[in-house]
C-alpha positions in Angstrom: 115.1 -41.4 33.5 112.6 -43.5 31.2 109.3 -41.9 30.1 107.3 -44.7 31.9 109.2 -43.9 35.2 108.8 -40.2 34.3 105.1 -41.0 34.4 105.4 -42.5 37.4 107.5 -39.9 39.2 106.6 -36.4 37.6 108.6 -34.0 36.9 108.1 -31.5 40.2 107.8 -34.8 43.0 111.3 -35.6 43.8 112.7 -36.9 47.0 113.4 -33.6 49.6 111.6 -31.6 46.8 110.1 -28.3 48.8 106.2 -28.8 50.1 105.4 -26.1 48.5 106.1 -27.4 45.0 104.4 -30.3 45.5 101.1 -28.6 46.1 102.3 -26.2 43.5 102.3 -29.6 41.3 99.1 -30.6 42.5 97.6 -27.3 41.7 98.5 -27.4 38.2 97.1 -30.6 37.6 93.8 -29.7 39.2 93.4 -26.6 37.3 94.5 -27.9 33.9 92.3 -30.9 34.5 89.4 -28.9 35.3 89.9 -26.8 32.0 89.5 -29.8 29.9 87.0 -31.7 31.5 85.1 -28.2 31.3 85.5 -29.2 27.2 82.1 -30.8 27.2 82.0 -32.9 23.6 78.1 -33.0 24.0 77.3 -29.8 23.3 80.4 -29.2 21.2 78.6 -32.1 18.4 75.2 -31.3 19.2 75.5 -27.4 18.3 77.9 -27.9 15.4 76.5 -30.8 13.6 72.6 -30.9 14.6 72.2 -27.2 15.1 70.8 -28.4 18.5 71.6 -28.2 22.4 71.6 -31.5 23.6 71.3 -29.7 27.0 67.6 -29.1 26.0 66.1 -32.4 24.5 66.3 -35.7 25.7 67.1 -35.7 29.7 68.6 -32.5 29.5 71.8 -34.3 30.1 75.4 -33.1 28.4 76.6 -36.7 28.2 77.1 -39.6 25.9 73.9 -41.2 27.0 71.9 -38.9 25.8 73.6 -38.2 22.5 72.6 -42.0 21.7 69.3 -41.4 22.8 68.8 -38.2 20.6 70.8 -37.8 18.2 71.9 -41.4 17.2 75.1 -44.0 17.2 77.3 -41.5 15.3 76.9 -38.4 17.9 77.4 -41.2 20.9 80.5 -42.4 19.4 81.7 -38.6 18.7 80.5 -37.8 22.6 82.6 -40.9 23.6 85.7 -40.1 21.7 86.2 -36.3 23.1 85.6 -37.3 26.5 88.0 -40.5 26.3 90.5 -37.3 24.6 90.2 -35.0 27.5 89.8 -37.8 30.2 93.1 -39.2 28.6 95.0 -35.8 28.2 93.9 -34.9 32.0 95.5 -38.1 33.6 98.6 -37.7 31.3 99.8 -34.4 31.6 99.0 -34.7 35.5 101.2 -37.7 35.7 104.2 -36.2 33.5 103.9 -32.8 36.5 103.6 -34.8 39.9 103.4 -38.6 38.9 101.5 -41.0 38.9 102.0 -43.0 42.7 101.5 -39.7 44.2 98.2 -38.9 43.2 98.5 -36.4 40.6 96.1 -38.3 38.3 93.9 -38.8 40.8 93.2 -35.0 41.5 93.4 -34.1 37.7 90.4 -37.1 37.2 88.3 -35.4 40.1 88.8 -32.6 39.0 88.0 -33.3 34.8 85.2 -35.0 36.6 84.0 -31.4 37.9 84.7 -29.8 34.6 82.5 -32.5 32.7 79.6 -31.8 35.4 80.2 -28.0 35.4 82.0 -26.8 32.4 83.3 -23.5 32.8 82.6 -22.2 28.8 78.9 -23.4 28.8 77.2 -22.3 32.2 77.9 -24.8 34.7 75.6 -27.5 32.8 77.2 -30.2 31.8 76.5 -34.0 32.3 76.6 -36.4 34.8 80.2 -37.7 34.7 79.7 -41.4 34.2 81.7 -42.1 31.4 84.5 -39.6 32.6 84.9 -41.6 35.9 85.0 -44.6 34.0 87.8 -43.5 31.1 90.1 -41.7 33.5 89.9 -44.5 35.8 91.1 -46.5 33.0 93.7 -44.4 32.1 95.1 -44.7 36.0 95.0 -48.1 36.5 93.7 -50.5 34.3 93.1 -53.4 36.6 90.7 -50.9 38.9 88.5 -50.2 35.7 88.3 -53.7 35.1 87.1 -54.4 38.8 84.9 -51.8 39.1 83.4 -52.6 35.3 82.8 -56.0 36.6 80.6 -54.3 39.2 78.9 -52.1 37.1 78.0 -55.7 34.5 77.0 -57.6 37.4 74.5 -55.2 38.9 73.1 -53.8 35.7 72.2 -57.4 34.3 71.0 -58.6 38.0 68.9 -55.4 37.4 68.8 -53.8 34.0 69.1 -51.0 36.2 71.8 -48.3 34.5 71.9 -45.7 36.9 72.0 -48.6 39.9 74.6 -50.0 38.3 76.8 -47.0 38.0 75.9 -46.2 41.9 77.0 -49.2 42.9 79.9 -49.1 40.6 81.0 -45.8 42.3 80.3 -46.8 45.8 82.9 -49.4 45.5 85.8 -47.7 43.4 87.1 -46.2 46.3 87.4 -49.6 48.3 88.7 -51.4 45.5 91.3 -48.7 44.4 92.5 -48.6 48.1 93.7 -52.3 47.7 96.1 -51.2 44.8 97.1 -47.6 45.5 98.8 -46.7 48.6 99.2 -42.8 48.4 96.6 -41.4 50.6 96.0 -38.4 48.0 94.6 -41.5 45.3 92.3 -42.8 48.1 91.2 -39.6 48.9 90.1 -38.5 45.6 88.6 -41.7 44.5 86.5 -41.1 47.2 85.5 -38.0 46.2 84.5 -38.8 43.0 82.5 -41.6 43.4 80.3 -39.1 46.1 80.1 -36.1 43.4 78.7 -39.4 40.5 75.9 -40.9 43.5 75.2 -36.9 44.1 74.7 -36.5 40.2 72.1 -39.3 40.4 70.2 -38.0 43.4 67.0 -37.8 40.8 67.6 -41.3 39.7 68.0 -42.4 43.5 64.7 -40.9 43.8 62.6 -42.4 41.1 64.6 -46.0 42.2 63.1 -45.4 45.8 59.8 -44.8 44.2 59.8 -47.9 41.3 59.8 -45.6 38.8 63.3 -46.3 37.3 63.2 -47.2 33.7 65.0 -50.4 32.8 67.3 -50.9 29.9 67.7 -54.1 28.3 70.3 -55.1 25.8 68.4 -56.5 22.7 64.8 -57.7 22.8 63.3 -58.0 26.6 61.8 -61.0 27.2 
């Protein structure tokens, strides 16, 4: 077998292979996934190099945006290269266990997702899971990131809205990944984590409904 069919077929998902491997399989990739998304590169930077939690400046939020906002480009970058790391080794090892057109690396991205938003070695407060969505999507199919990215730069520059953008962006992954996958376990889980990112921007939604949203704009607003 060639490693890019390995990836596709897994190592536990064979043909007549017992039910109760397969969920054993799935298991393992939710768990392992969970572990490393619960590796939040945030806090990791901000305590070691600024001697700070990120948790508590800024909008309290463990994520990449925030480390921009704070503590500058070289903590954002850092923030962005761990969780590209984790949301990469997730998606990876879960397709090498069950494979990839079965859904393993959709349950191991949920569930990175979960670990990102409440990371198990820093009391449950993490970030929003944004950028985690977005890199382990890439990692399981390329031409899906690219759609759903296309979203995300349409609505953002019709609105200079970030946190619309990324709604809308995760209202539609699971419509436009059910065009190119059809195991119902991939579906499934895209669904859910587009709900838990518009759940993690219920305050947003909120200050949206109210006009109170700030806008972003990329260089000097007209």
């Amino acid at each position: 077998m060639g490693f890019f069919e390995l990836l596709d077929k897994g190592l536990i998902l064979r043909e007549g292979t017992d039910v109760r491997w397969l969920f054993a399989g799935y298991l393992l990739c939710a768990v392992v996934a969970y572990l490393l998304g619960s590796v939040n590169t945030a806090v990791i930077v901000s305590k070691l190099v600024y001697k700070q939690d990120v948790r508590d400046l800024g909008s309290k939020n463990a994520g990449m945006t925030n480390m921009f906002r704070v503590f500058g480009k070289k903590a954002g970058i850092l923030t962005l290269i761990g969780d590209s790391l984790k949301s990469f080794l997730s998606v990876f090892i879960a397709a090498l266990i069950v494979g990839r057109i079965y859904g393993g690396p959709a349950i191991a991205g949920f569930f990175c997702v979960t670990g990102h938003v409440f990371p198990l070695y820093y009391g449950f407060r993490g970030g929003k899971g944004v950028l985690v969505s977005a890199i382990t999507i890439l990692f399981i199919n390329p031409i899906v990131f690219l759609a759903v990215m296309g979203v995300f730069a349409l609505m953002f520059f019709a609105t200079h809205y970030v946190s619309l953008a990324s709604i809308t962006a995760a209202a539609l992954y699971p419509l436009i990944n059910s065009a190119y996958s059809k195991w119902i376990v991939d579906v499934v889980f895209s669904l859910g984590m587009a709900v838990f990112v518009i759940i993690m921007h219920k305050d947003n939604i909120r200050r949206l409904m109210d006009g109170n949203e700030t806008k972003t704009y990329l260089g000097k607003k007209k």
